[in-house]
N, C-alpha and C positions, 0 to 999 in steps of 0.2 A: 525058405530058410536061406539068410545070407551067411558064408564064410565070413571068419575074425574079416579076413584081409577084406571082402567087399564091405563090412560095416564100416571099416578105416574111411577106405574111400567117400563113403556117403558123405561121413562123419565133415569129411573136410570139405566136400563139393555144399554140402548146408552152411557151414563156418565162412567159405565166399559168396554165400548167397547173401546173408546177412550183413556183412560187410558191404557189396554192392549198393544192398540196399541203403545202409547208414549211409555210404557215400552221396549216395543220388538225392537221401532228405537234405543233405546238407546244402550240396549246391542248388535243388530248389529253395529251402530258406534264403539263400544269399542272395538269387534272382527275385523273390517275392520284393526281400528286404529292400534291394538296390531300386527297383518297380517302385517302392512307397517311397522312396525319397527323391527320385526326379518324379515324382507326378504328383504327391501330396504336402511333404515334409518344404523340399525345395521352392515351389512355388511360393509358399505360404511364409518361410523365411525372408522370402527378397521383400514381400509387401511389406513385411513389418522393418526389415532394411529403410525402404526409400522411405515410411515414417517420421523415422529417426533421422534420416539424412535432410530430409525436405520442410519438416516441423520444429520450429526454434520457438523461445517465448522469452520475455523479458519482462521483468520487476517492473511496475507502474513505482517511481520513485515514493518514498514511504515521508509520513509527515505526524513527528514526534513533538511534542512540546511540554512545558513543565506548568503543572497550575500549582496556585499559593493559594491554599487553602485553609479557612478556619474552624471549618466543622465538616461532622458526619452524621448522618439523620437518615433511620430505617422509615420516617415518617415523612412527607413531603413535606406536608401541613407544618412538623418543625420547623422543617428546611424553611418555608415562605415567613413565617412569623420570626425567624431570625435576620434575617434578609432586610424584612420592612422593618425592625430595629436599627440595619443599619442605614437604610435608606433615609429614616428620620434624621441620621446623624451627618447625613450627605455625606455617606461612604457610598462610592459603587462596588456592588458584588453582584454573584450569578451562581443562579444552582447547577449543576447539571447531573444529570443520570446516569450513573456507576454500576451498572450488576443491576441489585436491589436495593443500592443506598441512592441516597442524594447529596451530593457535595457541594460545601458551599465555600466558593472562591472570589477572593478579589483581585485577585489578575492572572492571566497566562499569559508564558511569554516561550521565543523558543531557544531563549538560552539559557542556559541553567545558570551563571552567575548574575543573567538579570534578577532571573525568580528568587536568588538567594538574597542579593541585597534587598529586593524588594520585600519579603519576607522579614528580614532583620529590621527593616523600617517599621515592621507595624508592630513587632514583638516589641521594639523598644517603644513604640506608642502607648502600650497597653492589648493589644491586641494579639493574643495567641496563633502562631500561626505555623506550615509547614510545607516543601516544595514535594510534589509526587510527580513522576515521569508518567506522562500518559504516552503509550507507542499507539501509533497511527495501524490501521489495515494493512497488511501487506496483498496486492494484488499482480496477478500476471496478465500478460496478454500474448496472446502466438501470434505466430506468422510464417511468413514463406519466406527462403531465401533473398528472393527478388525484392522482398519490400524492406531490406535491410536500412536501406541507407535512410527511406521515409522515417522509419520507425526509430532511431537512433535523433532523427531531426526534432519529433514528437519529448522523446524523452528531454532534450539539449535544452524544448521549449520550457516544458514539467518545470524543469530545475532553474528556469530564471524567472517563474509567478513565483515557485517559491522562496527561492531567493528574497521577493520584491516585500514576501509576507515577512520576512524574517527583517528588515527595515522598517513595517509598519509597526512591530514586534517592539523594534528599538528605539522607535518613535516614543510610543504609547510608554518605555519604561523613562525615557526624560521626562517626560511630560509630569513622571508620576511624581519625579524628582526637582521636578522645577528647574529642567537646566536646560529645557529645550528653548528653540529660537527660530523667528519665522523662515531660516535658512534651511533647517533642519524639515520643515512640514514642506517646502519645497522641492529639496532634493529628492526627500520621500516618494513625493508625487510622481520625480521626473521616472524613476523605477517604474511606476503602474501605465506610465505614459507610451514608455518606451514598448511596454509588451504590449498594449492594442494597436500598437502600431507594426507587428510584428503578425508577416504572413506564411504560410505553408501549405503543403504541395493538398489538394483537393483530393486526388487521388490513393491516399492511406485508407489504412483500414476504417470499417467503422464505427469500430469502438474508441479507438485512439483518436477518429476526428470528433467523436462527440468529448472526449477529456480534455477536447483543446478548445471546442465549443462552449465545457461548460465553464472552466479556467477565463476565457476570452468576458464571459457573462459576468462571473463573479468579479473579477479587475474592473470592468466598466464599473460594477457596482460600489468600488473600495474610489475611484474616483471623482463619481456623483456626490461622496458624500465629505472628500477634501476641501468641499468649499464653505460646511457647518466647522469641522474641523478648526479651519482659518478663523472664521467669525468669533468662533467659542475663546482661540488664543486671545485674539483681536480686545475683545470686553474683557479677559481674561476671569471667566464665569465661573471655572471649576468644570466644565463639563467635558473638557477635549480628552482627558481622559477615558470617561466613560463612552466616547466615540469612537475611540481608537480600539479600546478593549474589545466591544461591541460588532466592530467590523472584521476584526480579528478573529472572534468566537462561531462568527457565523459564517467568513470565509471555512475555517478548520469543516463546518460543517457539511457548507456544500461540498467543498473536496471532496468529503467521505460519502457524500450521498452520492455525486458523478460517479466514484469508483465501485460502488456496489451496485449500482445500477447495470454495471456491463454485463453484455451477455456471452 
């Protein structure tokens, strides 16, 4: 049997035992705690640090254009039987593949007041017609700090093919207007000229050397074919148009196929 006064006692020597104990869970928590952050939490922050610090990427320059179009067709089969309508009339057009429809255009260009005049021209023909903005892929590509300057070179090039397309662009809409001149399909050229003759460092990435590989391919090809071009002014056949347009449509293509190709 304990006395009032030794149960006090107890009462209070258990009340610091309890407390001890609270004390001592705490500062182990803090030591586990501080344990998990220099040896799991910390480590694993700095890696994903130098990611961020050491991994950049940049926009493959984006390539927009407006087609002049006069129809829409859930049907190919439409789409082709309107076409060789106007083919018989020696109009050039071109379908191309939308979603699920087929569009059918007779010219693209990548400036929008080309495509409007152009457009105006065949409404007042007789010809129903309407300008839609097609936006190009947007595509990235990364890299390392170090390969800043290659990569900024790659891009500088991007933007003067397309530049060169955007004159073949402006060619193709005198042409359409009959106010071109063999000055005009010249200077044109000198643009496509100027880029194959245009080198860069071997050592870029290898995705970006193939966009400048397959760029370098497609120009050879818009030059090989300046000399129908000429010929077609020359007789003045009707066809320079449809040459122009043609190199143009299938330029925009390959572009888009070199870009989705990257890995």
């Amino acid at each position: 049997m304990y006395t009032d006064e030794e149960n006090k006692k107890n009462a209070r020597l258990g009340f610091k035992r309890v407390i001890l104990l609270l004390a001592l869970s705490i500062v182990a928590s803090i030591g586990i705690g501080f344990a998990i952050s220099q040896y799991a939490i910390k480590p694993y922050l700095a890696k994903l640090s130098e990611k961020n610090v050491y991994s950049y990427s940049v926009k493959v320059p984006q390539f927009n254009y407006y087609v002049v179009k006069i129809g829409q067709y859930s049907d190919e089969k439409d789409a082709s039987y309107n076409l060789n309508l106007l083919t018989m009339k020696g109009i050039y057009g071109e379908i191309l593949k939308d979603g699920e429809n087929y569009i059918l255009c007779l010219g693209q260009f990548m400036d929008k007041k080309d495509a409007d005049d152009f457009s105006l021209k065949l409404n007042k023909s007789g010809i129903n017609s309407s300008v839609a903005l097609y936006y190009g892929p947007v595509y990235q590509v990364y890299y390392e700090k170090n390969s800043e300057k290659n990569v900024k070179e790659v891009i500088d090039r991007l933007n003067v093919f397309l530049n060169s397309l955007s004159h073949l662009s402006q060619l193709s809409y005198k042409i359409a207007f009959g106010t071109v001149s063999e000055k005009d399909i010249d200077d044109t050229e000198k643009y496509f000229k100027k880029y194959s003759n245009m080198t860069y460092n071997i050592n870029i990435d290898e995705n970006l050397k193939k966009i400048l590989d397959d760029t370098k391919a497609i120009n050879s090809q818009i030059l090989n074919n300046f000399s129908d071009i000429k010929t077609s002014f020359e007789l003045n056949d009707g066809n320079a148009y449809r040459l122009t347009q043609k190199l143009l449509m299938d330029s925009i293509k390959q572009y888009y196929d070199s870009m989705s190709s990257l890995k």
